[in-house]
VOPAGU-2260 file (C-alpha; in pm, 1 decimal, decimal comma):
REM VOPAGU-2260
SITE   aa  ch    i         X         Y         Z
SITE  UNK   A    0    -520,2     123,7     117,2
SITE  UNK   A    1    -900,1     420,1      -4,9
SITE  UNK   A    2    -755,6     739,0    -197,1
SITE  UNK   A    3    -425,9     634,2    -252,5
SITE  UNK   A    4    -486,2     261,4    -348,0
SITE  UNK   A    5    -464,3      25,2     -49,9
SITE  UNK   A    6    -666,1    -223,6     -72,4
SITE  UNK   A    7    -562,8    -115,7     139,3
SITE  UNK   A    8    -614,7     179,6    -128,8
SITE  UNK   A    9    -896,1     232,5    -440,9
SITE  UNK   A   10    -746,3     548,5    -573,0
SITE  UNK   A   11   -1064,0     749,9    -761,5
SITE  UNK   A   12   -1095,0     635,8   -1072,3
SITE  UNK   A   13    -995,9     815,1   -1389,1
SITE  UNK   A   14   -1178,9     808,7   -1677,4
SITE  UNK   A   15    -898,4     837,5   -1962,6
SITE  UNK   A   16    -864,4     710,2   -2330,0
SITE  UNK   A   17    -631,5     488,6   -2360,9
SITE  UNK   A   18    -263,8     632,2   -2453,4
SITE  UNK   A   19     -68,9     451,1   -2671,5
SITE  UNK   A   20     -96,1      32,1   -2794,2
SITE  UNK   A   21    -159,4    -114,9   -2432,1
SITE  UNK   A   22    -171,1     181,0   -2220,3
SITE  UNK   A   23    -520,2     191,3   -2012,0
SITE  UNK   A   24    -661,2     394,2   -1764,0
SITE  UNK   A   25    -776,4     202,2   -1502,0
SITE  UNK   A   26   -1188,7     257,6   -1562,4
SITE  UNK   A   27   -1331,9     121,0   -1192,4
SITE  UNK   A   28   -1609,3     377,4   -1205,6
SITE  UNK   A   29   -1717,8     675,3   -1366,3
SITE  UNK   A   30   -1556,3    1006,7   -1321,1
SITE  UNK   A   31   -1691,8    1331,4   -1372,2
SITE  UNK   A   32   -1483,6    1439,4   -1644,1
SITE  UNK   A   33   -1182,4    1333,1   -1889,4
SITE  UNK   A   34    -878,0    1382,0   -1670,9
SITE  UNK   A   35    -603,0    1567,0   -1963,8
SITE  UNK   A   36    -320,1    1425,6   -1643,7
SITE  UNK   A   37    -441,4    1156,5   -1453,5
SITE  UNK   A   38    -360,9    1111,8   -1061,2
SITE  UNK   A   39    -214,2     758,3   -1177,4
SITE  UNK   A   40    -200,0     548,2   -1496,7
SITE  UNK   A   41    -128,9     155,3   -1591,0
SITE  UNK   A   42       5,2      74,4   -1910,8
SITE  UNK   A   43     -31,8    -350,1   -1991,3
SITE  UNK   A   44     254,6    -402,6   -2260,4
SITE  UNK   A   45     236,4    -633,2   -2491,7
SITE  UNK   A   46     474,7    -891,1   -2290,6
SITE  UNK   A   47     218,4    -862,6   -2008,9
SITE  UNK   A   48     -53,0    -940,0   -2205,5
SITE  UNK   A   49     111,6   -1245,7   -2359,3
SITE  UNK   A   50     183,0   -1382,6   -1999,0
SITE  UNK   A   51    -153,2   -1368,1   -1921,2
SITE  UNK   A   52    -272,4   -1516,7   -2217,2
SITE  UNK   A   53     -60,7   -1787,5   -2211,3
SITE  UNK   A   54    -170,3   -1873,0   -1897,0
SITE  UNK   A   55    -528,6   -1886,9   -2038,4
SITE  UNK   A   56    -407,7   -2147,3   -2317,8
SITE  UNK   A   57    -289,3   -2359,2   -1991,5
SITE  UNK   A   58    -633,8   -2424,4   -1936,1
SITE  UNK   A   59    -508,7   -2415,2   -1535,3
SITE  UNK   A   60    -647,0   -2056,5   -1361,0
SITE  UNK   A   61    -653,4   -2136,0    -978,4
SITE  UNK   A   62    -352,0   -2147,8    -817,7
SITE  UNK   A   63     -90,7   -2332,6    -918,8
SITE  UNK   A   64     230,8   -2291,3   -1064,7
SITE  UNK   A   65     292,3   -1949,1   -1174,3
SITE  UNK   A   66     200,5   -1865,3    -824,0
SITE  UNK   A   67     418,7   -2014,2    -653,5
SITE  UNK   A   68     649,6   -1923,4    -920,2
SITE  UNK   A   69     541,4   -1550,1    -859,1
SITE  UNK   A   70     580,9   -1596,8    -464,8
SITE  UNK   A   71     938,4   -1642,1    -499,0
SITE  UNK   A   72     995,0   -1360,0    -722,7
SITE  UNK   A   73     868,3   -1122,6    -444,3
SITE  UNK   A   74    1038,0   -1268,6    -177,2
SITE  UNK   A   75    1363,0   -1267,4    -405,9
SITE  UNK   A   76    1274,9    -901,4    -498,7
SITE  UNK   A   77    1182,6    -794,9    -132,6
SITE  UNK   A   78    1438,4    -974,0      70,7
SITE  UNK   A   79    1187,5   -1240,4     231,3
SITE  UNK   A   80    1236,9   -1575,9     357,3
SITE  UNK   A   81     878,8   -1630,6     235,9
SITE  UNK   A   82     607,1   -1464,2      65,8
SITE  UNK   A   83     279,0   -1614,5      59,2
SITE  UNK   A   84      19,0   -1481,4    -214,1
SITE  UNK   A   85    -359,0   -1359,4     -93,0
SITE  UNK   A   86    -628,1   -1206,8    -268,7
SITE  UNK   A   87    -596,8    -857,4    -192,6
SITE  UNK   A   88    -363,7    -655,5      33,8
SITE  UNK   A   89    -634,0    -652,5     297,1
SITE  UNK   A   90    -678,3   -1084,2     294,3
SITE  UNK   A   91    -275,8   -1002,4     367,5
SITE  UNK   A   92    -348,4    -772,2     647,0
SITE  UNK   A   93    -601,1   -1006,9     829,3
SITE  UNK   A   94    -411,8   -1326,5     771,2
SITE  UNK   A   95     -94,0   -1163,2     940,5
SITE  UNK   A   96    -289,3   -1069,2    1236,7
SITE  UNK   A   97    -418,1   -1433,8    1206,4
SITE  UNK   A   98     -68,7   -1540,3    1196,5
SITE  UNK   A   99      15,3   -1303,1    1526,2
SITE  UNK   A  100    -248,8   -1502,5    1735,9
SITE  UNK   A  101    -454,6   -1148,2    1762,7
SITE  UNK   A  102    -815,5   -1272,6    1899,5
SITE  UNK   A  103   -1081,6   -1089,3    2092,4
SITE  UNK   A  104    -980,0    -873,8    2384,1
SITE  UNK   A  105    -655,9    -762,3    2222,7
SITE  UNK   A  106    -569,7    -456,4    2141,6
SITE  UNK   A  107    -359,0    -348,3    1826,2
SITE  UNK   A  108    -212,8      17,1    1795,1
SITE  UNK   A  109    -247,1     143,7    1432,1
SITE  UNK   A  110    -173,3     479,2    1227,8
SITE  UNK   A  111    -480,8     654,6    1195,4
SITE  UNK   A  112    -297,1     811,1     898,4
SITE  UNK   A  113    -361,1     513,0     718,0
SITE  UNK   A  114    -646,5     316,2     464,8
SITE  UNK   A  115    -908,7     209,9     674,8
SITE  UNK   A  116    -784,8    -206,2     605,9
SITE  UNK   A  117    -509,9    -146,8     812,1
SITE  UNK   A  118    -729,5    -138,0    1122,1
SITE  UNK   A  119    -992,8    -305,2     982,6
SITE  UNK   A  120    -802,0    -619,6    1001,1
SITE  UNK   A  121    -747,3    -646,7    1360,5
SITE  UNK   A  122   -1131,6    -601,3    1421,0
SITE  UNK   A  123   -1193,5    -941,5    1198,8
SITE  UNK   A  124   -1033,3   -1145,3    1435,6
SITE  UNK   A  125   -1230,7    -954,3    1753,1
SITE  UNK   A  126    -976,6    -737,2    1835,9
SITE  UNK   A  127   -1003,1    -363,3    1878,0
SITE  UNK   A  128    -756,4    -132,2    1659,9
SITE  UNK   A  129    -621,5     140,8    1887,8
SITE  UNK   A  130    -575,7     446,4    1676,7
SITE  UNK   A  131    -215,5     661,5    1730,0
SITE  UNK   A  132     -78,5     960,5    1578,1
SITE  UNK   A  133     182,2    1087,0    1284,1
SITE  UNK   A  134     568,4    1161,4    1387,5
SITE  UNK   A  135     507,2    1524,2    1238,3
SITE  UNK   A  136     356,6    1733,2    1002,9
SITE  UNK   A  137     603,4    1615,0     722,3
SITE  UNK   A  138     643,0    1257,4     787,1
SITE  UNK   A  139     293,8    1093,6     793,6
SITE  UNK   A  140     381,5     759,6     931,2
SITE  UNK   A  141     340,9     681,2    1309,7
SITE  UNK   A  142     464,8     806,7    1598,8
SITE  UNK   A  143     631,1     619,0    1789,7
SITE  UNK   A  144     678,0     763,1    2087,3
SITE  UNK   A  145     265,5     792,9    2069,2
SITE  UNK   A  146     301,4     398,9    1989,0
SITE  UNK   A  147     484,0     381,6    2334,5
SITE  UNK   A  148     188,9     582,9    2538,5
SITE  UNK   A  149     -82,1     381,0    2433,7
SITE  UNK   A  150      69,6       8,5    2514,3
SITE  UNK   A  151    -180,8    -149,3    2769,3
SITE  UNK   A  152    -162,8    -492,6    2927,7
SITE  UNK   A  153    -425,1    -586,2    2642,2
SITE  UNK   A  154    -169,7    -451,2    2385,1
SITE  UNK   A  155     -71,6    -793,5    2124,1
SITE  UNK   A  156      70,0    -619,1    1805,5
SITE  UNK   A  157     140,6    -292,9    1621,3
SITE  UNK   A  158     110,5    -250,8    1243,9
SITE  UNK   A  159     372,9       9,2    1102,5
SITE  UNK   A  160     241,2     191,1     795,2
SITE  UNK   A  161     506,2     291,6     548,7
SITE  UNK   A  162     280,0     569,1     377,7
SITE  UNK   A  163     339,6     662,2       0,4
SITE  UNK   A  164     625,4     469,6      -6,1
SITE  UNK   A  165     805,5     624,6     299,2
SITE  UNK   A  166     931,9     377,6     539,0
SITE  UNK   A  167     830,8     429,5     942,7
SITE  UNK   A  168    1122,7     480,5    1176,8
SITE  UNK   A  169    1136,9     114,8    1212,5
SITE  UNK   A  170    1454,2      32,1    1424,4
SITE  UNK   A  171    1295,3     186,5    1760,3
SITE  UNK   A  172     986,9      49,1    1645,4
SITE  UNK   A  173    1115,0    -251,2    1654,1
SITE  UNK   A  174    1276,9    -203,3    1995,2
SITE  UNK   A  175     984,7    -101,5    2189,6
SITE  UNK   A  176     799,9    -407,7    2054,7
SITE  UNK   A  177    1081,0    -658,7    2153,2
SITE  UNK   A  178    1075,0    -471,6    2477,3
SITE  UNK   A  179     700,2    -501,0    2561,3
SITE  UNK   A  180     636,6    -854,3    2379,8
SITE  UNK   A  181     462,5    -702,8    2112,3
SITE  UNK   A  182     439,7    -849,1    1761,0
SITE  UNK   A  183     529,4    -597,6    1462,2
SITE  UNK   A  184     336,0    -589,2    1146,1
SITE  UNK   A  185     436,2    -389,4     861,8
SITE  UNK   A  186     157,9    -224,4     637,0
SITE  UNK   A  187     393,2    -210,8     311,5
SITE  UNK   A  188     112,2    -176,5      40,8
SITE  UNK   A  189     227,9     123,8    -100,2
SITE  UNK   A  190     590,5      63,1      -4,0
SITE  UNK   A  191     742,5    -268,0    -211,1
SITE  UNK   A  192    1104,1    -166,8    -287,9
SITE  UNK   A  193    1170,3      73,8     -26,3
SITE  UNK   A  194    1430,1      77,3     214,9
SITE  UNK   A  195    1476,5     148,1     573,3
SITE  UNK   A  196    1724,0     410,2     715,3
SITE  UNK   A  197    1957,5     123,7     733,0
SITE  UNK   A  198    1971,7      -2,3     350,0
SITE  UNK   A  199    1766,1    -308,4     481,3
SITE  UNK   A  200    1469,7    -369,2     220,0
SITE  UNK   A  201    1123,5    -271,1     323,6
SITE  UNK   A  202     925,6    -596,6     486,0
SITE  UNK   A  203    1227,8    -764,2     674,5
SITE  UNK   A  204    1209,0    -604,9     986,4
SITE  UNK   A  205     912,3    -652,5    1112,1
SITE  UNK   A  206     775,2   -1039,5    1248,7
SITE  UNK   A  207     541,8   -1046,9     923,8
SITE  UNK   A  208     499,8    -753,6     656,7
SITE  UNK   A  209     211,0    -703,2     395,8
SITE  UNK   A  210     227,4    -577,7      46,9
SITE  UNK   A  211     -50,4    -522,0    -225,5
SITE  UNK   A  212     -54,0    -572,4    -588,9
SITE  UNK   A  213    -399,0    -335,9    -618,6
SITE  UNK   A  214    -405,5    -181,4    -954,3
SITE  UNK   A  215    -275,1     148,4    -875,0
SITE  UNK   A  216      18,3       0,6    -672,2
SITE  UNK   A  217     386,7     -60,1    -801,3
SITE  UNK   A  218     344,0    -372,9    -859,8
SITE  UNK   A  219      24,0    -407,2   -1037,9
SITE  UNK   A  220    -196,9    -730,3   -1097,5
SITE  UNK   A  221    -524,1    -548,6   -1040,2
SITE  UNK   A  222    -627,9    -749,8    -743,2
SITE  UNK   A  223    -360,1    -918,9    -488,5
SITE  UNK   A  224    -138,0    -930,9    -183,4
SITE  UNK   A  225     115,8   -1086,0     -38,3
SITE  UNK   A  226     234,9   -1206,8     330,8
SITE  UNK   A  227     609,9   -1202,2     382,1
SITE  UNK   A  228     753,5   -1290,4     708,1
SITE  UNK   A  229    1099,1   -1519,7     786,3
SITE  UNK   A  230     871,8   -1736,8    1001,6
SITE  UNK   A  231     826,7   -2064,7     812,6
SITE  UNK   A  232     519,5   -2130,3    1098,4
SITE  UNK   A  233     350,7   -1880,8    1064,5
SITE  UNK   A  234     384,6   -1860,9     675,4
SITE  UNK   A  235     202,3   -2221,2     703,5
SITE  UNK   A  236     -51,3   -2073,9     873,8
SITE  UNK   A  237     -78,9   -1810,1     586,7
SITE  UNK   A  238     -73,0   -2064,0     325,8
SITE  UNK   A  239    -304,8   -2328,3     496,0
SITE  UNK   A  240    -598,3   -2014,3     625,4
SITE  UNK   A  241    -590,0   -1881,5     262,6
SITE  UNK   A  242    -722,7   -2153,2     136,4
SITE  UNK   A  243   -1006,2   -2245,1     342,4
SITE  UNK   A  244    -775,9   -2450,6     601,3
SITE  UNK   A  245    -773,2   -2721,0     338,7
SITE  UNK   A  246    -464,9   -2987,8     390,0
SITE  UNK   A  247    -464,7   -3032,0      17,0
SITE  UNK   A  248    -488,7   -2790,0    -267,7
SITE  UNK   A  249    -679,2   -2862,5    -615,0
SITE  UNK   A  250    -324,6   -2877,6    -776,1
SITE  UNK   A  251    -163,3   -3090,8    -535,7
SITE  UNK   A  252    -486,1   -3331,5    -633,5
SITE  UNK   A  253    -452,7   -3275,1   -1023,9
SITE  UNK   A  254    -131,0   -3348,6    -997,6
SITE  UNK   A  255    -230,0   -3687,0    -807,6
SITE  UNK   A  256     -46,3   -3637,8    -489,4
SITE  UNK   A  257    -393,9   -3650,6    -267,6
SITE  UNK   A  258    -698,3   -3823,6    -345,5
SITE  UNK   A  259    -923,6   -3577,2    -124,1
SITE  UNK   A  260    -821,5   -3346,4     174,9
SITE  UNK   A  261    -915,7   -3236,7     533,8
SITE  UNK   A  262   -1017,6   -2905,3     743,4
SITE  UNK   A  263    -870,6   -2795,4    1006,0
SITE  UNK   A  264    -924,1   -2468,0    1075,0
SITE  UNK   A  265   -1189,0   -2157,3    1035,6
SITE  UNK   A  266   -1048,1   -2061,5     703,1
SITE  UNK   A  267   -1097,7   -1820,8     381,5
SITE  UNK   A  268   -1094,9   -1822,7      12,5
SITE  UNK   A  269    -826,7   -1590,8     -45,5
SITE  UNK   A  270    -651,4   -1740,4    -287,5
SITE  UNK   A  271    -437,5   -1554,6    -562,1
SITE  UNK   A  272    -569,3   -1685,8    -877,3
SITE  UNK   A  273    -331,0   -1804,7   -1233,8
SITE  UNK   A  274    -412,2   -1514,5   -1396,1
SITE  UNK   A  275    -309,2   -1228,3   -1170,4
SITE  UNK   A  276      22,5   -1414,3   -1078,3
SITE  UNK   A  277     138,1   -1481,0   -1454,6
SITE  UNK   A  278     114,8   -1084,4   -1459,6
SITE  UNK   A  279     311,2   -1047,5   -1182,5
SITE  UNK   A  280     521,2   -1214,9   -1305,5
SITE  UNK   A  281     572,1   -1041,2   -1622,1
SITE  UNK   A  282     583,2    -696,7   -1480,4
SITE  UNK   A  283     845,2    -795,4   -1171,5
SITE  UNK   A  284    1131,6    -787,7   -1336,5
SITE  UNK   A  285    1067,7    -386,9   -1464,3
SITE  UNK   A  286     995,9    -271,0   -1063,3
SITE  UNK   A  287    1319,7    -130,6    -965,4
SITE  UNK   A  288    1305,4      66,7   -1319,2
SITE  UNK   A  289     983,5     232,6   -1251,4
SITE  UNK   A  290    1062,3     258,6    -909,8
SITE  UNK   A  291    1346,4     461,1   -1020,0
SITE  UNK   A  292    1147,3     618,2   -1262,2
SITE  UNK   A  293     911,1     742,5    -984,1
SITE  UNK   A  294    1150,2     851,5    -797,2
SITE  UNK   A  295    1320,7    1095,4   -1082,1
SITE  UNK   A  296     971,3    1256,7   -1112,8
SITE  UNK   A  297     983,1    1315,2    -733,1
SITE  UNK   A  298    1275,0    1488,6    -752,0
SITE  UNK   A  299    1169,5    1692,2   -1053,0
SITE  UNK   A  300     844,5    1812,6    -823,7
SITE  UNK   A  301    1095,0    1864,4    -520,1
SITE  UNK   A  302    1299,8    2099,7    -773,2
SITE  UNK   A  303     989,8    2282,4    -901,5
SITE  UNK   A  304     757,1    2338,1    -597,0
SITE  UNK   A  305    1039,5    2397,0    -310,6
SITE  UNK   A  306    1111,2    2763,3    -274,1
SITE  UNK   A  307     712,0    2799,7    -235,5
SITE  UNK   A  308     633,1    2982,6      85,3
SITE  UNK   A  309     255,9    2833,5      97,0
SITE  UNK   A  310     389,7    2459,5      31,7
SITE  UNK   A  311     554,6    2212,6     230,7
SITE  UNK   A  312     772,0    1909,3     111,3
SITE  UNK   A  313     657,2    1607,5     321,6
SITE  UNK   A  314     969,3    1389,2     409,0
SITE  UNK   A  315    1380,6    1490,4     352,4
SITE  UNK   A  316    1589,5    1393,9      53,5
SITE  UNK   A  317    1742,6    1076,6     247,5
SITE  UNK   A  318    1407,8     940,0     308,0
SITE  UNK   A  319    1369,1    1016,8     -65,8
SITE  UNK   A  320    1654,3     841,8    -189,3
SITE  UNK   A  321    1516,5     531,0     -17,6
SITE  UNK   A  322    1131,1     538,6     -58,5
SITE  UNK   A  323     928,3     374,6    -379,0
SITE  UNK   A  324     724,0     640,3    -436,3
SITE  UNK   A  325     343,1     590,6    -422,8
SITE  UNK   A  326     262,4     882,5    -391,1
SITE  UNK   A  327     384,5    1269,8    -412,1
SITE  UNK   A  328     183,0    1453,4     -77,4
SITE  UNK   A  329     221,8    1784,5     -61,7
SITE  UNK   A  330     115,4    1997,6     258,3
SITE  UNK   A  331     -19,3    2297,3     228,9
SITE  UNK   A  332     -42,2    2612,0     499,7
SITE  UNK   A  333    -409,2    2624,8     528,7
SITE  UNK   A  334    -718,4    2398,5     439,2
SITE  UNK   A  335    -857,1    2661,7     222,8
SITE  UNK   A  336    -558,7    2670,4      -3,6
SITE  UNK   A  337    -604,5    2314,1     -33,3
SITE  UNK   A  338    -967,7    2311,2    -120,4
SITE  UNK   A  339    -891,0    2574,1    -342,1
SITE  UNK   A  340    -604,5    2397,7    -531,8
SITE  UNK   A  341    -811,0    2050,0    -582,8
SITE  UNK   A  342   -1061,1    2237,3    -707,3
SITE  UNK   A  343    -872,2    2465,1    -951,7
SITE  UNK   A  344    -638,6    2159,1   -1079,4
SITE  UNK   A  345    -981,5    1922,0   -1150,0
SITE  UNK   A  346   -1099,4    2265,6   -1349,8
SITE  UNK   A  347    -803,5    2238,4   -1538,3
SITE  UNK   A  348    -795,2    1853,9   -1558,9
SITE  UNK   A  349    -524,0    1769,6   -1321,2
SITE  UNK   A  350    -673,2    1475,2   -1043,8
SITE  UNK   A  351    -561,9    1494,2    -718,1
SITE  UNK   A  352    -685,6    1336,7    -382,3
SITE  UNK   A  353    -574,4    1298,0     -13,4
SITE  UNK   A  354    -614,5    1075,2     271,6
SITE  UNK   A  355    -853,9    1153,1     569,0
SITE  UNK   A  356    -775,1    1021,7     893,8
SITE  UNK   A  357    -940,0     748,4    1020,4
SITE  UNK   A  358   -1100,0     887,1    1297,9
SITE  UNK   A  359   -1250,8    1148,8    1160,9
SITE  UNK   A  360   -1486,8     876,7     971,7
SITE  UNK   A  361   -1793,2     769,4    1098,0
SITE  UNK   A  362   -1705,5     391,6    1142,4
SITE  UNK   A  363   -1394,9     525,8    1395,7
SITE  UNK   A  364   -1570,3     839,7    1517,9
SITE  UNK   A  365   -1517,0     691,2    1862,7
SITE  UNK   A  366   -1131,5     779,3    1907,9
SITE  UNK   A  367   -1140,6    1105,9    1820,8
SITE  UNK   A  368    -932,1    1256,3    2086,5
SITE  UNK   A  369    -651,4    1588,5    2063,1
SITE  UNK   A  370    -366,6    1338,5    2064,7
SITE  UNK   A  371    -457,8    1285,9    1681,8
SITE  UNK   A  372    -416,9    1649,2    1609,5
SITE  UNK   A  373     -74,9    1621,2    1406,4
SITE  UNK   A  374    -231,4    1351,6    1146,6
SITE  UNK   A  375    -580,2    1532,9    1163,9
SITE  UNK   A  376    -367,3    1903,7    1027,6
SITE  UNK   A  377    -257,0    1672,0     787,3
SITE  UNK   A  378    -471,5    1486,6     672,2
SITE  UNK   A  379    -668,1    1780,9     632,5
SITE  UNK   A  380    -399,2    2005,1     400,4
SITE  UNK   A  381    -182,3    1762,8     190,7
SITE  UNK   A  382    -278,9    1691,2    -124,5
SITE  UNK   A  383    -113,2    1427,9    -377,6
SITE  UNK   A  384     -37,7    1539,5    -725,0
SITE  UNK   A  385      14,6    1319,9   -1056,7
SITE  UNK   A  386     258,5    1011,3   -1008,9
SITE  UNK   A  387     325,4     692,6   -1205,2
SITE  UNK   A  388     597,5     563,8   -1383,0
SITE  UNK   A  389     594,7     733,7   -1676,3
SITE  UNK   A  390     507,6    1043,7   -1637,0
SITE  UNK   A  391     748,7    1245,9   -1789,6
SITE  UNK   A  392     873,1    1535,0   -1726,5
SITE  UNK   A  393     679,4    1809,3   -1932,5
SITE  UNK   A  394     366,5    1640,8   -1713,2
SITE  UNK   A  395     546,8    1736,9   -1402,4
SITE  UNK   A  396     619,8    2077,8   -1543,4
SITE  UNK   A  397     323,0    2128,1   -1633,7
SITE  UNK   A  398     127,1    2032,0   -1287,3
SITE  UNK   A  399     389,6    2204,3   -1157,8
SITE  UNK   A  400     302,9    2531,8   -1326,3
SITE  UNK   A  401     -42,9    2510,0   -1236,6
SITE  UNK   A  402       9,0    2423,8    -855,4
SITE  UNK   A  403     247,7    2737,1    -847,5
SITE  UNK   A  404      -8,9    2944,7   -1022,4
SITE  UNK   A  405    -293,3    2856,8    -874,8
SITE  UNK   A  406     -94,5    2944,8    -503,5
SITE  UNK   A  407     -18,4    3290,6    -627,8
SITE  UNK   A  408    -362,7    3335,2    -686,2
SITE  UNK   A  409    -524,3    3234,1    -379,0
């Protein structure tokens, strides 16, 4: 998911040393400068390196084992009946609308507070992503009493966003879908290990959900996704399209149980490769830590930055207590002050970045309309400060003195 890591978000890249035996920036371009606190970081441990490597000394790197292996981790992890790995968080997103039966002439109501996958993915199977608006200026995810205004005959599926982590108000989400016929798909790529209002885990309550293991997510592999749904059809349909509609993988035929295979279906080389899932694999079992982890720096930036007049805490301390943290948004009272704090936290070192709305971007420059107006102010005054799982806490302080700095002097 674009500034925030979708794949479904490519955060901007840092340029940063490496800190410490297997901590690495994640280098996927060049930045202007040596960022002194990064917007993100990944550190590779030793044990995650050996996983990895051993799966190298295999001599097997397509899938095979340790994905299948790693698919039932997540779904163990998330809740899921199945979870069926992709290549990206985006493969995930069009393979679920795949899996929905979305074709052309369909409509499918999206957050335009989102990464531009998220409606992207409709579009690849013909159909045409209708753009709808944020609950409020401090919850970013949809509306969905906006959800319920633009249903149309031509309406097949919404795709709930849980942005930076937070879950969408899913229960009456889920309502007005069962209500109208609609199929729900959840957008969780920045949101494995969060929970609903309910204590239900994040992905279960929609018909199929969507996560992403992109570099800068919680669960890193550098390139992935995932389809979870507790429909055994349509997670066949997952599992056969990813892989080119072919009845028989190349393990099933290494391991002798098919001689050659058949197509039946348009499908797509999406496939989750050895590699990538050994990873996984090795870094699942720390998630809920560094969730937690995440989470305690939250707080610590709640603490420091609430009493300012000129700032905004997105989200309340329940939805807190249940999100996975992304992300840390803040909202601003005007777009200058934001301009002006980016610009004076880069100067100092400090990356930031923020999310535009999708229809103020050429490509979706169609639907601009004034019923977008509460994600457009948005969009256009949060900003996202420093967050990863180890950050500790004299980084937080120390962003923290800057941002409140930097608003006194504006």
């Amino acid at each position: 998911m674009g500034p925030l890591g979708t794949d479904h978000s490519a955060l901007p890249a840092h340029d940063r040393r490496p800190t410490g035996p297997r901590g690495r920036g994640d280098r996927g371009g060049t930045a202007p400068m040596t960022w002194t606190v990064p917007l993100t970081d990944v550190v590779v441990t030793d044990d995650d390196v050996a996983a990895v490597m051993d799966c190298y000394a295999s001599g097997w790197l397509t899938m095979g084992p340790r994905t299948r292996a790693f698919e039932d981790a997540v779904a163990q992890f998330t809740g899921s009946t199945h979870a069926v790995a992709v290549s990206s968080g985006t493969a995930a997103l069009h393979l679920a609308c795949r899996a929905a039966g979305i074709g052309p002439g369909d409509e499918v109501i999206v957050p335009t507070m989102t990464f531009l996958a998220t409606a992207h993915a409709p579009r690849y199977c013909g159909a045409t992503p209708v753009l709808c608006d944020s609950a409020s200026p401090t919850d970013m995810n949809l509306s969905v009493e906006d959800v319920s205004r633009r249903i149309t005959p031509r309406t097949k599926a919404v795709i709930a966003v849980h942005f930076c982590g937070y879950t969408a108000d899913l229960a009456p989400l889920r309502t007005l879908c069962d209500e109208n016929g609609l199929v729900l798909i959840e957008d969780m790529a920045q949101a494995i290990g969060a929970r609903y209002a309910d204590g239900r885990p994040c992905g279960t309550g929609g018909d199929l959900a969507c996560v992403s293991f992109f570099s800068k997510k919680q669960l890193s592999v550098g390139e992935g996704g995932a389809v979870l749904t507790g429909s055994s059809g349509a997670a066949d349909i997952v599992r056969s399209l990813r892989s080119h509609a072919m009845t028989s993988g190349t393990w099933d035929r290494h391991r002798g149980h098919e001689d050659s295979y058949d197509i039946v279906d348009l499908g797509y080389n999406y496939r989750l490769d050895e590699p990538r899932a050994a990873l996984g694999l090795a870094r699942i079992p720390r998630l809920a830590a560094e969730i937690d982890a995440r989470r305690a720096a939250v707080l610590r930036y709640r603490e420091r930055l609430g009493f300012s007049e000129r700032l905004t805490l997105l989200w309340d301390d329940e939805a807190v207590s249940r999100s996975s943290h992304f992300a840390f948004p803040v909202l601003t009272d005007t777009h200058e002050l934001r301009v002006h704090l980016r610009r004076s936290l880069a100067e100092a070192g400090i990356q930031t970045t923020r999310y535009p709305a999708l229809h103020v971007l050429e490509e979706y420059a169609g639907q601009t309309d004034a019923s977008l107006s509460v994600a457009e102010a948005t969009a256009d005054r949060h900003l996202c400060l420093p967050l990863w799982a180890g950050i500790d806490d004299d980084t937080v302080d120390r962003v923290c003195e800057r941002v409140l700095h930097d608003v006194r002097e504006a």
